[in-house]
C-alpha positions, 0 to 999 in steps of 0.5 A: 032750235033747229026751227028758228035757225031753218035748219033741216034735220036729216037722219040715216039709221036708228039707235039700238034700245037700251045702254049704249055708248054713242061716239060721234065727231064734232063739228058745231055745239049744235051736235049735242042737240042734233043727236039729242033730237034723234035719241033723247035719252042721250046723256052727254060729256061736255066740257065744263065751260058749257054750263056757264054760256046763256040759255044753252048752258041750261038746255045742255045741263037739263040732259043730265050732262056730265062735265068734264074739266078738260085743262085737269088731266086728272078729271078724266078718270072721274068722268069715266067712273060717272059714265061706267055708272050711267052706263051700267044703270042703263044710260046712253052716253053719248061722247065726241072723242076728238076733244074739240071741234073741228071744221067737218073736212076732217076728222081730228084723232081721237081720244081714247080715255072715255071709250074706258067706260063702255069696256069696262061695262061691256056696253056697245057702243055706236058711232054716229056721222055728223056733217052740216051741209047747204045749198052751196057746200057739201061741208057748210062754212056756216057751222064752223066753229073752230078757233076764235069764232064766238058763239053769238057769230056762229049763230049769225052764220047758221042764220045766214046760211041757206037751205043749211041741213044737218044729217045724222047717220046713225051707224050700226052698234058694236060689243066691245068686250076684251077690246083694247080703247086705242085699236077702238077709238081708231076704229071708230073713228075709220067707220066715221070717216067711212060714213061721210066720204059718202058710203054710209052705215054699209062703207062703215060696215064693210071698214068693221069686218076687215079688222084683225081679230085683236080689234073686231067687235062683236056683231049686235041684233 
């Protein structure tokens, strides 16, 4: 997909073996793919409307996706038991906690509901920075895909854009044991935002060590 699009795929960082929890913001419904192409074991929570769209629908559901019914406030608890069995078999699940996308400037708050089931598992979790940049933006108007923008137009804009670079930067990975999900959804959030204002796993790193003890992680090899 990146190949017919010309988009180029540069990543920062390495994911951790074995069960994890992979928290990333969310920009475009190539994020999905863009993290896939880095950890292809990843297992994603995606909104139930995916598996209806035309060939991507398929692509996404081939992964093991877990859908959830975003409109049924109720569903949540579902997907969070279905992700606590992945994760306790020894999945990556992978989760974009703003709910929707958002145009890459700034991140939306997050939701705090799946994070649950890495607590309850004690699995890590780690965070991952996305940001689509070109020749002419730092944050590339050609991945928008907020609002009514249809998915046959931001595939018209991710072809028109020019020398259009998705980078993935893959931050350090935590313990969440005894953490309470709201402290950690700011978090993550915070090691997110620290990332792409230009510092990186060490700005994120730094953010990590400077938490009162009510919300530090544990560190991980």
């Amino acid at each position: 997909m990146f190949a017919a699009l010309a988009i180029r795929l540069d990543v920062q960082g390495s994911f951790r073996p074995g069960a994890k929890l992979i928290v990333a913001n969310h920009i475009s419904w190539l994020d999905i793919m863009a993290v896939h192409a880095v950890c292809p074991q990843a297992r994603f929570v995606s909104k139930a409307d995916v598996q209806a769209w035309p060939l991507i629908g398929r692509l996404v559901g081939a992964a093991g996706t877990l859908y959830i019914v975003r409109e049924k406030a109720r569903d949540a608890l579902r997907v969070v038991h279905q992700m606590a069995d992945a994760l306790a078999s020894g999945d990556t699940v992978a989760v974009f906690p703003e709910g929707t996308t958002g145009k890459g400037h700034e991140l939306l708050p997050f939701h705090a509901n799946l994070l649950q089931a890495a607590i309850a598992t004690e699995v890590p979790v780690q965070p991952v920075a996305l940001r689509y940049a070109d020749d002419l933006h730092d944050v590339s108007p050609a991945a928008d895909y907020t609002g009514t923008i249809s998915l046959a137009r931001s595939l018209w804009m991710l072809a028109g854009a020019q020398g259009l670079t998705v980078r993935v930067d893959v931050l350090p990975a935590e313990g969440v044991r005894h953490a309470d999900r709201r402290a950690l959804a700011g978090h993550l959030r915070q090691q997110i935002i620290s990332a792409l204002d230009g510092g990186g796993a060490a700005a994120a790193e730094e953010a990590s060590s400077a938490l009162p003890d009510p919300v530090r992680r544990q560190a991980l090899p």
